[in-house]
Structures are given as structure tokens and as C-alpha cells.
PyMOL Python script that loads the backbone (N, CA, C, O; Angstrom):
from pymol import cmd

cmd.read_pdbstr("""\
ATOM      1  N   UNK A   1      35.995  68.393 -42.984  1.00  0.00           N
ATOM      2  CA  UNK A   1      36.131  69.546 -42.150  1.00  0.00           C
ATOM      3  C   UNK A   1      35.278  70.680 -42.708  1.00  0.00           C
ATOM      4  O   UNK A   1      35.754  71.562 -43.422  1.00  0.00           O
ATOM      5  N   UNK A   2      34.093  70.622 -42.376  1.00  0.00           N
ATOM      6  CA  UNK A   2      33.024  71.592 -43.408  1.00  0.00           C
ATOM      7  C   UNK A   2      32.880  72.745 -42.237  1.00  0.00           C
ATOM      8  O   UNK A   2      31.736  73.191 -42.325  1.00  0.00           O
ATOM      9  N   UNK A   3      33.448  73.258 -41.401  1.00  0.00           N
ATOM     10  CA  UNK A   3      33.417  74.273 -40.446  1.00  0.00           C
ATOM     11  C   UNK A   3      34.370  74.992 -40.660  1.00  0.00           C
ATOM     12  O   UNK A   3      34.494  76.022 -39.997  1.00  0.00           O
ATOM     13  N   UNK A   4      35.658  74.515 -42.020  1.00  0.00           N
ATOM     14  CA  UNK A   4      36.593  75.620 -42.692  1.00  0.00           C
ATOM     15  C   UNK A   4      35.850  75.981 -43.744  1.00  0.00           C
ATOM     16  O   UNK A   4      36.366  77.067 -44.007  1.00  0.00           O
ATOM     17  N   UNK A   5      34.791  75.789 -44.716  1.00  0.00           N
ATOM     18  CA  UNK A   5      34.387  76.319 -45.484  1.00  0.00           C
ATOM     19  C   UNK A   5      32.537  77.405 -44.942  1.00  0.00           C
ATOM     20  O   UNK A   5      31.669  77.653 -45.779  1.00  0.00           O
ATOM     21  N   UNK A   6      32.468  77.688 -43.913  1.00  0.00           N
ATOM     22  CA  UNK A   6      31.614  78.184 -43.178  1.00  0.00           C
ATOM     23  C   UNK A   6      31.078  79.718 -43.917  1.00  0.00           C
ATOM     24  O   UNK A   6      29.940  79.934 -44.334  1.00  0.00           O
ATOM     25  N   UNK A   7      31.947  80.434 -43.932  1.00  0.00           N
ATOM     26  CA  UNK A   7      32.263  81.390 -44.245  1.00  0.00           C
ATOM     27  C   UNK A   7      31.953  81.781 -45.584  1.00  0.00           C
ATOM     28  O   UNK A   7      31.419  82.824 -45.961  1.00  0.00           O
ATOM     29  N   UNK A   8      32.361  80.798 -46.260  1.00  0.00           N
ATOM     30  CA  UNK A   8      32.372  81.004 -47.843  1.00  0.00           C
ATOM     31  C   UNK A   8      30.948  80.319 -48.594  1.00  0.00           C
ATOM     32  O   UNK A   8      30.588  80.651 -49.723  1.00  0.00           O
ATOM     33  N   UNK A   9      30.118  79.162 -47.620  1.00  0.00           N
ATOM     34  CA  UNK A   9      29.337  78.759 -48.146  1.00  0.00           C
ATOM     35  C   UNK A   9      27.831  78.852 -48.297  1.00  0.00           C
ATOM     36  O   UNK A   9      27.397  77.946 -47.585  1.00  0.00           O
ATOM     37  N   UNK A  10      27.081  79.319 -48.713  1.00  0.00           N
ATOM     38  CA  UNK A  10      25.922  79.983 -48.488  1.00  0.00           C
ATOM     39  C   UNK A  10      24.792  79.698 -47.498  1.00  0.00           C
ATOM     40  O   UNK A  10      24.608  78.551 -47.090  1.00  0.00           O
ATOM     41  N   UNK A  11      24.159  80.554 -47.171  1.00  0.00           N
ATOM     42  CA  UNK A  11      23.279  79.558 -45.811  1.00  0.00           C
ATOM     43  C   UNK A  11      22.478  78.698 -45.916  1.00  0.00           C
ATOM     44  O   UNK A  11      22.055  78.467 -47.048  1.00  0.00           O
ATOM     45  N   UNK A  12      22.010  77.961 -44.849  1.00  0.00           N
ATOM     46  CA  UNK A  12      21.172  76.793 -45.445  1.00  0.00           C
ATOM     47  C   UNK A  12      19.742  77.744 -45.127  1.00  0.00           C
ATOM     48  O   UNK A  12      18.720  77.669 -45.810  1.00  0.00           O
ATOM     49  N   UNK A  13      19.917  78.610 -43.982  1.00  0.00           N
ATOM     50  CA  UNK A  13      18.376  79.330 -44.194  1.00  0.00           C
ATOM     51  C   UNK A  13      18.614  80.507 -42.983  1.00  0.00           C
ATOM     52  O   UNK A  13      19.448  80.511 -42.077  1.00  0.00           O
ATOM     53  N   UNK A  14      17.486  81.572 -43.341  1.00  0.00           N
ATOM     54  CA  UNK A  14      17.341  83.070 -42.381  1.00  0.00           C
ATOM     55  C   UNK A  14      16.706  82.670 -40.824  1.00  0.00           C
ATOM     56  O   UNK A  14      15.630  82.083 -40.943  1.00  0.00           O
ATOM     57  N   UNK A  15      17.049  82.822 -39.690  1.00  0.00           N
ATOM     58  CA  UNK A  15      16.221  83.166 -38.236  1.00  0.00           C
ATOM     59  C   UNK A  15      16.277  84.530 -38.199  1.00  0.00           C
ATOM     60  O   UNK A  15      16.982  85.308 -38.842  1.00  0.00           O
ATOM     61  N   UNK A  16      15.131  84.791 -37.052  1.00  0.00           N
ATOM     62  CA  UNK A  16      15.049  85.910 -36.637  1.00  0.00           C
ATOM     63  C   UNK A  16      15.270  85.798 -35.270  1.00  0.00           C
ATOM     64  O   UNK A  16      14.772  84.858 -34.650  1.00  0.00           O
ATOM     65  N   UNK A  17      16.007  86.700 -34.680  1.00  0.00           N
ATOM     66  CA  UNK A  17      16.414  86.630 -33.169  1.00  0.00           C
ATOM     67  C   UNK A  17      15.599  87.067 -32.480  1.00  0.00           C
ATOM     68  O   UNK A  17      15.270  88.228 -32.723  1.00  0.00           O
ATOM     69  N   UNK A  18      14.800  86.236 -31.137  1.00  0.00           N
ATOM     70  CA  UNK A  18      13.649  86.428 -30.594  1.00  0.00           C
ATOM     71  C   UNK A  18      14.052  87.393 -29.241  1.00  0.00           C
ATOM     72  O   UNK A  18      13.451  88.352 -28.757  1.00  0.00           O
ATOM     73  N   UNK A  19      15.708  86.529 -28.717  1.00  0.00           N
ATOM     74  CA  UNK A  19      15.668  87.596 -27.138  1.00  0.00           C
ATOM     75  C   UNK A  19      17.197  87.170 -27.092  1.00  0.00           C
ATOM     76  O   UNK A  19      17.787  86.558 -27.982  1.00  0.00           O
ATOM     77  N   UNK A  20      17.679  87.568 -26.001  1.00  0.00           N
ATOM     78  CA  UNK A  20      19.396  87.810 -26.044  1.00  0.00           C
ATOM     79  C   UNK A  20      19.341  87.397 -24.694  1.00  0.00           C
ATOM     80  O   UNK A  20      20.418  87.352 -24.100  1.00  0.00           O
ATOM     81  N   UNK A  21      18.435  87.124 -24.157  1.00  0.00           N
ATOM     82  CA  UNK A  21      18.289  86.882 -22.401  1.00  0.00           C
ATOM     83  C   UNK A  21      19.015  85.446 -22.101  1.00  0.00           C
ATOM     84  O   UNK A  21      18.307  84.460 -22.304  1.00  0.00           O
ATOM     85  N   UNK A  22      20.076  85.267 -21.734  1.00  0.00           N
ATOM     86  CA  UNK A  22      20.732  84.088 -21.241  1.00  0.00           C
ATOM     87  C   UNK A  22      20.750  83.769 -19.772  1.00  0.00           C
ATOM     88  O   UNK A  22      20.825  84.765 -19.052  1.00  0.00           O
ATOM     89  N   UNK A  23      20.708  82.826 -19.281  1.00  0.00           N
ATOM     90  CA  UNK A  23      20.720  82.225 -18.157  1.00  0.00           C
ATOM     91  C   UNK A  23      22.283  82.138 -17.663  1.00  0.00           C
ATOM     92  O   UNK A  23      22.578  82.488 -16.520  1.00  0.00           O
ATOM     93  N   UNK A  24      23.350  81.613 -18.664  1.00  0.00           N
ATOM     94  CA  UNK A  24      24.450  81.565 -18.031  1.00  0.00           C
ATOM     95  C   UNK A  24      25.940  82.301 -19.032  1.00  0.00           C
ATOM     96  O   UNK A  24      27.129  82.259 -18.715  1.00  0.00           O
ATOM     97  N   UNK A  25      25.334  82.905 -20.224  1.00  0.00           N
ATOM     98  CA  UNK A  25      26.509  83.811 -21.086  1.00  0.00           C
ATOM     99  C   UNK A  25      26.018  84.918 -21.145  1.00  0.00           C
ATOM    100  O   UNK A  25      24.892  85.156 -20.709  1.00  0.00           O
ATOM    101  N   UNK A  26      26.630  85.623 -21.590  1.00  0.00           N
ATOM    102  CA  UNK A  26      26.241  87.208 -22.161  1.00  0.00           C
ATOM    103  C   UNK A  26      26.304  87.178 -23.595  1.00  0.00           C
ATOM    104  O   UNK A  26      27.331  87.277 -24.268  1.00  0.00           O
ATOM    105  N   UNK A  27      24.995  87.017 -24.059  1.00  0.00           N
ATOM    106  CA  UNK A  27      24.840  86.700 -25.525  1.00  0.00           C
ATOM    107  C   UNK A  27      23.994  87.968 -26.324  1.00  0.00           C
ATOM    108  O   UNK A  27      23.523  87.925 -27.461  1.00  0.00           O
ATOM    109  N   UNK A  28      23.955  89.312 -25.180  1.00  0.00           N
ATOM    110  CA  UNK A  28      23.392  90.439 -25.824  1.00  0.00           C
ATOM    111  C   UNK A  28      24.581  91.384 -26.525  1.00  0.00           C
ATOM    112  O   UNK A  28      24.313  92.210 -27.397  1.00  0.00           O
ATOM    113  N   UNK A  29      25.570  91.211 -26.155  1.00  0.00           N
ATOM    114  CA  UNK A  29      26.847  91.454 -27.126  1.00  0.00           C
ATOM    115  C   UNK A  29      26.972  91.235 -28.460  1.00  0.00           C
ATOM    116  O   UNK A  29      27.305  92.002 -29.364  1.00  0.00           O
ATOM    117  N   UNK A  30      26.647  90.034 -28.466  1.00  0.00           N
ATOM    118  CA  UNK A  30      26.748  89.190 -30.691  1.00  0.00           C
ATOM    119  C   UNK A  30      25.531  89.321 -30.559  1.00  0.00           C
ATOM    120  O   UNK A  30      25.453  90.284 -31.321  1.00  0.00           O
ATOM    121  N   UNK A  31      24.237  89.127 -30.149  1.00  0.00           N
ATOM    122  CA  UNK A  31      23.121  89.199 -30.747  1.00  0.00           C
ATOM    123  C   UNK A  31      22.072  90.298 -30.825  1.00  0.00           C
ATOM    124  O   UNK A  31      22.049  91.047 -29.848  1.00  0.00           O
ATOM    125  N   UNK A  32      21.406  90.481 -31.568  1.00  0.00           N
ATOM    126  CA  UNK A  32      19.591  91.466 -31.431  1.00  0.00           C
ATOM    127  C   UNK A  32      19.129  90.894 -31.490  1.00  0.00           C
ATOM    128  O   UNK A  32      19.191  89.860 -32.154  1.00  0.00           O
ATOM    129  N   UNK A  33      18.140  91.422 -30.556  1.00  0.00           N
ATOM    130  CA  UNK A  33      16.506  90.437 -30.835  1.00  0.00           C
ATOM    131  C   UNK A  33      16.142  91.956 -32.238  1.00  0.00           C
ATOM    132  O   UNK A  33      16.289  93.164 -32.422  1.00  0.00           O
ATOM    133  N   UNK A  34      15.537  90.541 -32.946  1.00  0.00           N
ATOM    134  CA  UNK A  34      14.485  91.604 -34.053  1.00  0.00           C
ATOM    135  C   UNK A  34      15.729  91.287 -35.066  1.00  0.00           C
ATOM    136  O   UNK A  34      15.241  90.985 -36.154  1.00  0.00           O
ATOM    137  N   UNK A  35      16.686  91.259 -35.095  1.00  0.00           N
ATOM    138  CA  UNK A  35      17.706  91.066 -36.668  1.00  0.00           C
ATOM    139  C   UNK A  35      17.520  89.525 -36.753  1.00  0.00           C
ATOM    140  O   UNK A  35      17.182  88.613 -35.998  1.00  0.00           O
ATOM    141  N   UNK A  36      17.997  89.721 -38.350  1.00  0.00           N
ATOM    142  CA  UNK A  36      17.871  88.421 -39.130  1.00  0.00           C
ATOM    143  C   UNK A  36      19.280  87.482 -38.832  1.00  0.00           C
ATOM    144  O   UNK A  36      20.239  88.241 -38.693  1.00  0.00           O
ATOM    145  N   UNK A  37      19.543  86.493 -38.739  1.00  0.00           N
ATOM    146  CA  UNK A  37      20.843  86.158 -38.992  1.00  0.00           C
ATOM    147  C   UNK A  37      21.034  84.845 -39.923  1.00  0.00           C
ATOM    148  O   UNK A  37      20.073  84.083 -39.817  1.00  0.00           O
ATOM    149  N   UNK A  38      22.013  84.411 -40.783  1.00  0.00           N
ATOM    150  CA  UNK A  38      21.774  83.560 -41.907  1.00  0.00           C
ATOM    151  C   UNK A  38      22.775  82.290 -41.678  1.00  0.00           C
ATOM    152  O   UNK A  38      23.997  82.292 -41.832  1.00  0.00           O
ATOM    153  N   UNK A  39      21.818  81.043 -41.208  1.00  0.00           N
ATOM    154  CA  UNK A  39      22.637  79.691 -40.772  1.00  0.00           C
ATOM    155  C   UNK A  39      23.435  78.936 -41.218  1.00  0.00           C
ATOM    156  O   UNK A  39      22.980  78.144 -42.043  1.00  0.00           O
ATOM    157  N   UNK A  40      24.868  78.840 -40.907  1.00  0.00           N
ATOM    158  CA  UNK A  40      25.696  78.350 -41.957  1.00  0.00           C
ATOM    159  C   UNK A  40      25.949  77.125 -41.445  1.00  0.00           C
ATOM    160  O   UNK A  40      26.838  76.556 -42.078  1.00  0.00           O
ATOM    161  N   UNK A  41      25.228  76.091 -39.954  1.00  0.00           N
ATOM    162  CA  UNK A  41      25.164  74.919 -39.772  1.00  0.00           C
ATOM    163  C   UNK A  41      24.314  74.865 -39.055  1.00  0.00           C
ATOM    164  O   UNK A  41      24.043  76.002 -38.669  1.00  0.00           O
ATOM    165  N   UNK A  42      23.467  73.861 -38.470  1.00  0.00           N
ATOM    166  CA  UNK A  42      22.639  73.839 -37.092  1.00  0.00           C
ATOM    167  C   UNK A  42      22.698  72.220 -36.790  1.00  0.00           C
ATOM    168  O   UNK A  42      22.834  71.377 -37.676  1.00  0.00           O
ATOM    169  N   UNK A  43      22.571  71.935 -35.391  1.00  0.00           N
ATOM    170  CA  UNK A  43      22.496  70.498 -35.169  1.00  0.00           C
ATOM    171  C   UNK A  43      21.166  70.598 -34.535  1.00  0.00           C
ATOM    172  O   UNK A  43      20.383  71.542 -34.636  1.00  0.00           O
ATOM    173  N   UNK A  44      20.982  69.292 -33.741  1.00  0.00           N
ATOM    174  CA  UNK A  44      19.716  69.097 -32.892  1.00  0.00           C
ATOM    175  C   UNK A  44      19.337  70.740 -31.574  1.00  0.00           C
ATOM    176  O   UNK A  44      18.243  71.221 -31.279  1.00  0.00           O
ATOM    177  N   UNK A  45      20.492  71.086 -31.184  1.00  0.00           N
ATOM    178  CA  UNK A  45      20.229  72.267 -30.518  1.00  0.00           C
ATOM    179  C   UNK A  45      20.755  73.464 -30.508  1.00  0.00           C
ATOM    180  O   UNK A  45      20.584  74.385 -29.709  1.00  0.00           O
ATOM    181  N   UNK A  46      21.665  73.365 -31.818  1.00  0.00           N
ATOM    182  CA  UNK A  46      22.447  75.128 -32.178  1.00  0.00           C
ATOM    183  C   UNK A  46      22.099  75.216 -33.386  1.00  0.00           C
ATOM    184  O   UNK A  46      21.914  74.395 -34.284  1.00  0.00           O
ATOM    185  N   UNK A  47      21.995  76.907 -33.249  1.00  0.00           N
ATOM    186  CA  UNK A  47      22.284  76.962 -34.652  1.00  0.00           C
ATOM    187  C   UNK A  47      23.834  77.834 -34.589  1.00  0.00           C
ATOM    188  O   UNK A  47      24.406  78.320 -33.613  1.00  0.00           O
ATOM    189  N   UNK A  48      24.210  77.805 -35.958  1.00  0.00           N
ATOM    190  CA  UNK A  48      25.766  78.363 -36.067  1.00  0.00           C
ATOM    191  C   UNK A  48      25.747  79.254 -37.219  1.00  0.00           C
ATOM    192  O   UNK A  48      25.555  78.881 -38.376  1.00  0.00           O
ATOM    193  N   UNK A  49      26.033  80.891 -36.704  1.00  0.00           N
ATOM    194  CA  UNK A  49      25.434  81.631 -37.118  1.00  0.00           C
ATOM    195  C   UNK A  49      26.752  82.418 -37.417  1.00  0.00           C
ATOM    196  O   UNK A  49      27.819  82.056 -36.921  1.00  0.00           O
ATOM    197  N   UNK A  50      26.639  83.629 -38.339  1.00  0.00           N
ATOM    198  CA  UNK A  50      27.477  84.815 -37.894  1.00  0.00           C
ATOM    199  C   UNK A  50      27.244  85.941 -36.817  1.00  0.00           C
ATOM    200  O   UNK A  50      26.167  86.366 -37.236  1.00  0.00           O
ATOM    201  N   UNK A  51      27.422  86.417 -36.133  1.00  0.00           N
ATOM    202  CA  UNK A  51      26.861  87.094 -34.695  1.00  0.00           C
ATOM    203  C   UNK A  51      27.297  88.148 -35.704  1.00  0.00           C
ATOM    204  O   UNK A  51      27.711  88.007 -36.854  1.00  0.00           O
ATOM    205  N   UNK A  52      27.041  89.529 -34.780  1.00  0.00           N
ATOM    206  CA  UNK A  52      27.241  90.843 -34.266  1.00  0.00           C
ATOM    207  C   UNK A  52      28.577  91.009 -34.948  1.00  0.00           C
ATOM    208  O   UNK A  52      28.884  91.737 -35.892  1.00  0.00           O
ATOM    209  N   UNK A  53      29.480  89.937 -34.062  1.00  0.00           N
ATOM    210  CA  UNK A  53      31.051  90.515 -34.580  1.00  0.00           C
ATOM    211  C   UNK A  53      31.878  89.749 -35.265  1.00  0.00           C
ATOM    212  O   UNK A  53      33.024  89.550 -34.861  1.00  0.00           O
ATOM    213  N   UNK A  54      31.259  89.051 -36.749  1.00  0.00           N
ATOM    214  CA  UNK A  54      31.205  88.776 -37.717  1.00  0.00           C
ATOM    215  C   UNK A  54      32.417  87.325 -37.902  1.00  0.00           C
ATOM    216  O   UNK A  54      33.251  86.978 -38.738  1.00  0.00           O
ATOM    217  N   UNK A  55      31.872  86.781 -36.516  1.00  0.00           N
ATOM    218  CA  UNK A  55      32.664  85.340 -36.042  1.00  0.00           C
ATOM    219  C   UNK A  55      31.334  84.415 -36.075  1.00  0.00           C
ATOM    220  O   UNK A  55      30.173  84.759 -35.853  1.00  0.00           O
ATOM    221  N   UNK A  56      31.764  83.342 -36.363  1.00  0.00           N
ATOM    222  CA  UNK A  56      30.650  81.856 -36.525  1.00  0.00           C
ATOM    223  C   UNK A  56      30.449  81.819 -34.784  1.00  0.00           C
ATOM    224  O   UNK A  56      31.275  82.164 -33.938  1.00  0.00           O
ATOM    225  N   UNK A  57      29.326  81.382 -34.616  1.00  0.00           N
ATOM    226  CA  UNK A  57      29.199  81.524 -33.076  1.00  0.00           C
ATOM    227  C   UNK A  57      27.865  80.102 -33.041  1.00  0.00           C
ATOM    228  O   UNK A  57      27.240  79.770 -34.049  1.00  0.00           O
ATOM    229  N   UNK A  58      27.709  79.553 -31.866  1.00  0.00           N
ATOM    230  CA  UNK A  58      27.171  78.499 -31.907  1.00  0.00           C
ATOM    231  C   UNK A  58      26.267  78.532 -30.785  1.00  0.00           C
ATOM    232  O   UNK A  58      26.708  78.289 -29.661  1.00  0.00           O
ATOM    233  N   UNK A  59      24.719  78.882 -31.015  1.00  0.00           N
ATOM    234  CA  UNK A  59      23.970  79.545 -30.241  1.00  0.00           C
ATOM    235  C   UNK A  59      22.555  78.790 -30.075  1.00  0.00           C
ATOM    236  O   UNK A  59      21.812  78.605 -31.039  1.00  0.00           O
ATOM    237  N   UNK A  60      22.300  78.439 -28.978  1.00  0.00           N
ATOM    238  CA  UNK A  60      21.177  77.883 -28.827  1.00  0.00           C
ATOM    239  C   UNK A  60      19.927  78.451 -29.534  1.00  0.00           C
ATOM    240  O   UNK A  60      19.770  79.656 -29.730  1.00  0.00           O
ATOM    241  N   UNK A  61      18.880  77.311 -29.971  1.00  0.00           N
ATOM    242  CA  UNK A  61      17.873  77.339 -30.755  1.00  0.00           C
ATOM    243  C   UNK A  61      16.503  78.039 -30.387  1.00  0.00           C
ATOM    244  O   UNK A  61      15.597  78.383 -31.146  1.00  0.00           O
ATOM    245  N   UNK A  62      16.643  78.206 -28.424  1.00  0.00           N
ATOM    246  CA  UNK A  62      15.346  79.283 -28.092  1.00  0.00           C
ATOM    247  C   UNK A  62      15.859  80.721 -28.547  1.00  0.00           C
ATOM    248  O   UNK A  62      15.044  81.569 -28.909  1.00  0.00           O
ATOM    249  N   UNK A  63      16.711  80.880 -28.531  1.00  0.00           N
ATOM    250  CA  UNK A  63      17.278  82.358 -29.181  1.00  0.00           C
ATOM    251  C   UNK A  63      16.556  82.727 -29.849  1.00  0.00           C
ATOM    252  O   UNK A  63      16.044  83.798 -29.524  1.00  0.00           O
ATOM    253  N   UNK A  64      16.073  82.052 -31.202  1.00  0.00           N
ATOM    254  CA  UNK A  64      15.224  82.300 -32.711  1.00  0.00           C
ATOM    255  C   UNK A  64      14.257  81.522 -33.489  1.00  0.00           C
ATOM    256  O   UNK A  64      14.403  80.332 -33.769  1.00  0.00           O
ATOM    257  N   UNK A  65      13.412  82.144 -33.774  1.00  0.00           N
ATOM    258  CA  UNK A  65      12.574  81.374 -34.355  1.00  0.00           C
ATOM    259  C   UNK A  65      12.755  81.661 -36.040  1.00  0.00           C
ATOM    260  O   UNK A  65      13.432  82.633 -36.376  1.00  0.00           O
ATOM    261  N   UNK A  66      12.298  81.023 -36.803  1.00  0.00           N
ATOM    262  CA  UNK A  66      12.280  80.463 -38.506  1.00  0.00           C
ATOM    263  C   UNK A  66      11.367  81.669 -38.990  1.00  0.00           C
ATOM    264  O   UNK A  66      11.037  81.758 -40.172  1.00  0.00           O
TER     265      UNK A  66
END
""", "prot")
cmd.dss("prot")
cmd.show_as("cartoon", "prot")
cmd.util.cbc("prot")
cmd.orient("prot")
């Protein structure tokens, strides 16, 4: 269960948030474009991040680039 130790475990690496523009959420709430945010999992198409309001959030990969 490595999604209870999220929080506590250091990131695997920094994105930078490119745009907040969603097609079907409102993802300009937890995110900026232009801030850094630090990945505490990613699969083939999320990464899993801390947002805005300092909850793990699981956010598609056009969001940010490396």
C-alpha cells in the first residue's frame, strides 16, 4: 500500500505546470501553470502530485512537462 506512505516519501522528480485548461474538470483550482510541483507517483498517464491544496491529486501528463 505505497499510496499511505505518499506524503512522507520523497519525490521521484520536479514538473513544471504547462496549462490548467481541462476539457472535462476544473483543474485551475489545484493547479498553476508556471509552478513547480514534486511527483510522489506517476503511471503510464498521471502523474500524482501535491496540488494547490496540499492533497495527492492524480493529474494527467499534458498538464506538465519535465
Amino acid at each position: 500500500m505505497q499510496h499511505l506512505q505518499w506524503h512522507s516519501r520523497p519525490p521521484l522528480k520536479t514538473i513544471t505546470c504547462v496549462h490548467a485548461n481541462a476539457e472535462k474538470y476544473k483543474v485551475d483550482r489545484v493547479l498553476t501553470p508556471g509552478k513547480t510541483y514534486d511527483v510522489q507517483n506517476e503511471t503510464d498517464e498521471f502523474y500524482f502530485i501535491i496540488d494547490n491544496t496540499g492533497i495527492i491529486g492524480g493529474f494527467k501528463k499534458d498538464y506538465f512537462r519535465e
